[in-house]
C-alpha positions in Angstrom: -16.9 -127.3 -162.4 -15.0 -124.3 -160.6 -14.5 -123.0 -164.0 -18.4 -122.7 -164.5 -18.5 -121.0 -160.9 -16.3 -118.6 -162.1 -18.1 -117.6 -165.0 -21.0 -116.8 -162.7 -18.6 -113.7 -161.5 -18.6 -110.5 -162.6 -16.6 -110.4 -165.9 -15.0 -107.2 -167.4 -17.4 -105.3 -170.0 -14.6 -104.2 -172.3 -13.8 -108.0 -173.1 -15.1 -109.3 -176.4 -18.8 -110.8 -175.9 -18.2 -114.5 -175.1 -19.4 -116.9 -178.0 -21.9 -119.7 -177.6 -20.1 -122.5 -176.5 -16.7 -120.6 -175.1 -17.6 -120.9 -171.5 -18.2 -124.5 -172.4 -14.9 -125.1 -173.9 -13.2 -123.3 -171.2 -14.6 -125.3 -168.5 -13.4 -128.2 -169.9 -9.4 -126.9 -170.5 -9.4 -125.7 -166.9 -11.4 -129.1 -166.2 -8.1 -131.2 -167.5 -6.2 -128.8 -165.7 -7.8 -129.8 -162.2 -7.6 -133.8 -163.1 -3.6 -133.3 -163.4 -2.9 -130.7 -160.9 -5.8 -131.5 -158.2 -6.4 -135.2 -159.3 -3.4 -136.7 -159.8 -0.8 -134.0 -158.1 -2.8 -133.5 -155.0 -2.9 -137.1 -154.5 0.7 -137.9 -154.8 1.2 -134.9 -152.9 -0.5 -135.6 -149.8 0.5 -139.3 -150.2 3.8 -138.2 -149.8 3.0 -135.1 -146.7 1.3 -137.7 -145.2 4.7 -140.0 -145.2 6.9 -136.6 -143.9 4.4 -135.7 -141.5 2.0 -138.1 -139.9 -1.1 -137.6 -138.1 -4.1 -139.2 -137.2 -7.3 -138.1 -137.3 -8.6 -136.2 -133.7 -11.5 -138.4 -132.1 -11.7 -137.4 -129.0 -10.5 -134.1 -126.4 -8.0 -135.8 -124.3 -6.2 -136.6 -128.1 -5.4 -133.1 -128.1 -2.4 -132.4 -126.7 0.9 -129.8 -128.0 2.9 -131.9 -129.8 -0.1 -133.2 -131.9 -1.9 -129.4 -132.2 1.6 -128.5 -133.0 2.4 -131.3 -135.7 -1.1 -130.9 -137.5 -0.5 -126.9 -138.1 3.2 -127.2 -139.5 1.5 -129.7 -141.8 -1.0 -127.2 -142.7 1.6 -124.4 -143.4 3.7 -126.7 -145.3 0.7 -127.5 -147.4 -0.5 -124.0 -148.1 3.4 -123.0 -149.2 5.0 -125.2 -150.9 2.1 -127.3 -153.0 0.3 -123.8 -152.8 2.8 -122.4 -154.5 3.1 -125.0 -157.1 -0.6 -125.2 -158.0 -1.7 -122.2 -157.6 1.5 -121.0 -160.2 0.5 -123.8 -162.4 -3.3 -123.2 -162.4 -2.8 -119.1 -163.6 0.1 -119.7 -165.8 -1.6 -123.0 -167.5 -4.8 -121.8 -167.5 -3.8 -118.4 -169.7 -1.7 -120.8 -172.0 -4.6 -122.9 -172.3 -6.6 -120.1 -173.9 -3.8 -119.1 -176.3 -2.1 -116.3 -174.6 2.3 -116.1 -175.3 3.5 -118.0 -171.7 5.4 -115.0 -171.7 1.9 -113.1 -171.1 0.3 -115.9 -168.9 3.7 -115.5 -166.7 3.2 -112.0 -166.3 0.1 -112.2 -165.3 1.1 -114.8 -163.0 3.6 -112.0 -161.7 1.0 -109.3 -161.3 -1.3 -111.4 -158.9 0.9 -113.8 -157.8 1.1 -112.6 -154.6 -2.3 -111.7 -154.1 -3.1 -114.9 -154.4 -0.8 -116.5 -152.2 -2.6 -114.1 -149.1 -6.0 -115.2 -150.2 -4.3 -118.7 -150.3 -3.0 -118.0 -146.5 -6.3 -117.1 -145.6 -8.0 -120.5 -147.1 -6.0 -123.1 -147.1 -4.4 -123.7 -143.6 -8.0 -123.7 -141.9 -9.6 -125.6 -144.6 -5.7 -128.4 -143.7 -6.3 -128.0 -140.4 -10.2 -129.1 -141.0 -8.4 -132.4 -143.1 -5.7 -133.2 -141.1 -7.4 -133.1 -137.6 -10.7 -134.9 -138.6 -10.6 -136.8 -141.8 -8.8 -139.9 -142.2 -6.2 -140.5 -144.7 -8.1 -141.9 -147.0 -10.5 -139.2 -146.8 -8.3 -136.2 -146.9 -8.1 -136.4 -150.8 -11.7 -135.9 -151.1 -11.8 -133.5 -148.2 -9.5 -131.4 -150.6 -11.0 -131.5 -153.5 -14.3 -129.9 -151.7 -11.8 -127.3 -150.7 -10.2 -127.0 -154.2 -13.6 -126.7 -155.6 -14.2 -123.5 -154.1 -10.5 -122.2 -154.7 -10.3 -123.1 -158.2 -13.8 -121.3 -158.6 -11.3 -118.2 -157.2 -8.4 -119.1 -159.1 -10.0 -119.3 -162.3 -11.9 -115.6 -161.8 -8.1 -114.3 -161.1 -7.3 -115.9 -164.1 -9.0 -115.3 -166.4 -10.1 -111.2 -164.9 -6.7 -110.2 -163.5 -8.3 -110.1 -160.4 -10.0 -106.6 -161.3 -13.2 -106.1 -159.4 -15.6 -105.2 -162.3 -18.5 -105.1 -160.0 -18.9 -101.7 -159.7 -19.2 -100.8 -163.6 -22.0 -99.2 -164.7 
């Protein structure tokens, strides 16, 4: 579905005109993309944070307290790095080789907005956490993600697939 989103952004003019049924067949490749990496990775993923770092839900004011604030954010961070990092690497990279570019070409693209991606990431995904980890339950933070992802992969996919370059302004 966030591949479809992304079509809805401006593309670049000098591309070939996109056939029929391309956007289609795009949306599904990134679409088995998202059920391993989002369905199946972010699962075990947060599975597994959840073990490292526990917390519980915040239900009430007085459950606020340091320690707790202090747990739930480090969670967050650890989140947004390290299965940031991972995803986000393996949603450009897999999503160029998907649509037949060299993985030498889908890794230098990777290189080229790699990092651009990872402050947009900083700038999403540690509020949208923090949202997760202080209100949802466990066994609603996998769903409370995927909302998330669907909006980030709509980003992710645009990046991928434009190089990030604002064609907006083309006349």
């Amino acid at each position: 579905l966030s591949d479809v989103v992304a079509n809805l952004f401006p593309g670049d003019d000098d591309e070939e005109p996109k056939g029929r049924w391309q956007w289609l067949f795009r949306a599904i490749r990134s679409g088995c993309l998202g059920i391993f990496v989002n369905g199946l990775g972010a699962t075990l993923w947060l599975d597994r944070l959840n073990l490292l770092i526990p917390t519980e839900p915040i239900k009430s004011p007085s459950d606020l307290n340091f320690e707790r604030v202090a747990m739930i954010f480090a969670k967050a961070v650890c989140d947004s790095m390290l299965w940031g990092a991972f995803s986000n690497t393996i949603g450009i990279v897999g999503r160029r080789v998907m649509e037949g570019d060299p993985v030498e070409e889908a890794i230098e693209l990777w290189a080229d907005n790699i990092v651009e991606i990872m402050s947009s990431e900083i700038l999403f995904w540690p509020a949208w956490s923090i949202m997760n980890f202080c209100f949802m339950t466990k066994e609603l933070q996998v769903a409370f993600a995927a909302l998330g992802a669907l909006v980030w992969n709509s980003y992710l996919s645009w990046m991928a697939h434009s190089g990030g370059r604002d064609t907006s302004s083309k006349g």
